[in-house]
Every structure is written in structure tokens, then in C-alpha cells.
N, C-alpha and C positions, 0 to 999 in steps of 0.2 A: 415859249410857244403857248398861245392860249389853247382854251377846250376845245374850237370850232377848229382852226388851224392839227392839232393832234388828231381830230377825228378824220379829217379828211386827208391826212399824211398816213394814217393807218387804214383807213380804207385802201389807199392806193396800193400800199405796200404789199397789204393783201390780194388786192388784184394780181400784183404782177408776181406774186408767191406763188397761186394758182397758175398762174402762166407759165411760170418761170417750172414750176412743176411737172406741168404736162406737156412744154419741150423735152426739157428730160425723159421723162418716160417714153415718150414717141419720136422726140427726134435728134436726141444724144444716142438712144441705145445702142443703132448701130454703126455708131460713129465711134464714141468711147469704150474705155475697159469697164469691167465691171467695178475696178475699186476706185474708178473716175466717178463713175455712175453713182456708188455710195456717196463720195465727197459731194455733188450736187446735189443729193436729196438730204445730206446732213446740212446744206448751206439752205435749202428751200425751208426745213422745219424750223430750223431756228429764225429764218424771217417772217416766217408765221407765229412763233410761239411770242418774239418778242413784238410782232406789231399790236397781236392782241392784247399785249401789255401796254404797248401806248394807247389804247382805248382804254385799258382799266382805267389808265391814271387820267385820262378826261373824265370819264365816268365818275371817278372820285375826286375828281381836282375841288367840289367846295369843302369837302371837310380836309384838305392834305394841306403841308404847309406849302405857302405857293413857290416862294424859291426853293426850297429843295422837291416839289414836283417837276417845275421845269429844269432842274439840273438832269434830277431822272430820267426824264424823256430825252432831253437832251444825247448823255449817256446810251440809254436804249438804242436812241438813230443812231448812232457814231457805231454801235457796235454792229446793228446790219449792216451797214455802209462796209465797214472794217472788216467783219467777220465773213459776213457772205456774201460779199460781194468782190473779196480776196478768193473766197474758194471758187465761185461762177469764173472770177478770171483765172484762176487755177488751169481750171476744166478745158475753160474755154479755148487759154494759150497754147496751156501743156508745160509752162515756164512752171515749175517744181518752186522756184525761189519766193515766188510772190505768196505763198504759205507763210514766210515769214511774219507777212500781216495781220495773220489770222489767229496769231495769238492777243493781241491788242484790241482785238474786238471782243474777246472772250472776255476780257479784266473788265470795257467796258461796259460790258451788262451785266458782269458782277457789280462794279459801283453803281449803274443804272439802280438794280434790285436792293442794294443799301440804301442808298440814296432816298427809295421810294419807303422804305421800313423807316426810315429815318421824317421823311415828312408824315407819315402816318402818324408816327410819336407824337410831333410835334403839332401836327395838325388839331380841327377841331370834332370833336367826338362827343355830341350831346346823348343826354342818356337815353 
């Protein structure tokens, strides 16, 4: 995924973070429990903390090395998709099982976050 394609994947994401945010707040609350409620707003932060990461690594995509930034980013999406987007259907169904998935999005924005220390290394870095 190029710089231009990243920015405008992490905008959107962002948009729909904020969205996906203030359904929760105003129109899960009195629908859901409170520890539903938690689980939405822990899926809403982490699709914001990591889309703003796919903006870092646009932002630094000329000095990172370029395969192991798009694997990053790569990683990063997979893990929104995975992570919280398991937990919104969590909430959403009520099905308990589909948590199952939401460990697998955790692993990967851990690799995403290697991955990206990893093209930093190996990226280029003028003085």
C-alpha cells in the first residue's frame, strides 16, 4: 500500500472511529451492559490509536524500508479488521465466541509495531 492509498485508509478509519464512538456513547448505552459498553470503547481506541499509526508510517514511508513498511501497515489493518472489528461484532451480536478473534488482531499489531521498528532499522536515516 503506497503513502497516498495509507493516508486515505487512515483517514477513513478515523472517521468511522469517531462514529463508531459516539454510537456507543449515545446509542449502545441503553441498549448494552456496561461491561459491553467497555468492550466498544476498548475496540473504538485501539482503531484509533492504530489508524494514526498508519499515518505515521505514510508520513515516514521515504526514509522506512519500503517492504517492511507495507508489511507493517499491512499488519496494522489486519489487526483493526481482526481486533475490533471482532469486538463491534461481539457487542453487536452478543455471540461471546466471536472474541475468539480478537486475540489474533492483538499478535497482529504486535508484528505490525515490529515490523515498522524493523523498517526504521533498516530504512534510510541521513544525518
Amino acid at each position: 500500500m503506497n503513502a497516498r492509498c495509507l493516508v486515505i485508509t487512515a483517514s477513513l478509519l478515523l472517521m468511522l472511529g469517531v462514529g463508531t464512538g459516539a454510537f456507543g456513547a449515545h446509542g449502545l448505552r441503553a441498549h448494552v451492559s456496561p461491561d459491553l459498553l467497555a468492550v466498544w470503547q476498548t475496540a473504538v481506541l485501539y482503531q484509533m490509536f492504530h489508524a494514526l499509526g498508519l499515518l505515521a508510517i505514510a508520513g515516514l514511508a521515504p526514509r522506512l524500508h519500503a517492504a517492511l513498511s507495507r508489511a507493517s501497515a499491512s499488519f496494522l489493518l489486519a489487526g483493526i479488521l481482526l481486533f475490533s472489528g471482532s469486538l463491534y461484532a461481539l457487542v453487536l451480536s452478543g455471540y461471546r465466541l466471536i472474541g475468539a478473534i480478537t486475540p489474533i488482531g492483538g499478535v497482529s499489531f504486535m508484528i505490525g509495531w515490529v515490523l515498522l521498528a524493523l523498517a526504521a532499522h533498516r530504512g534510510k536515516w541521513a544525518p
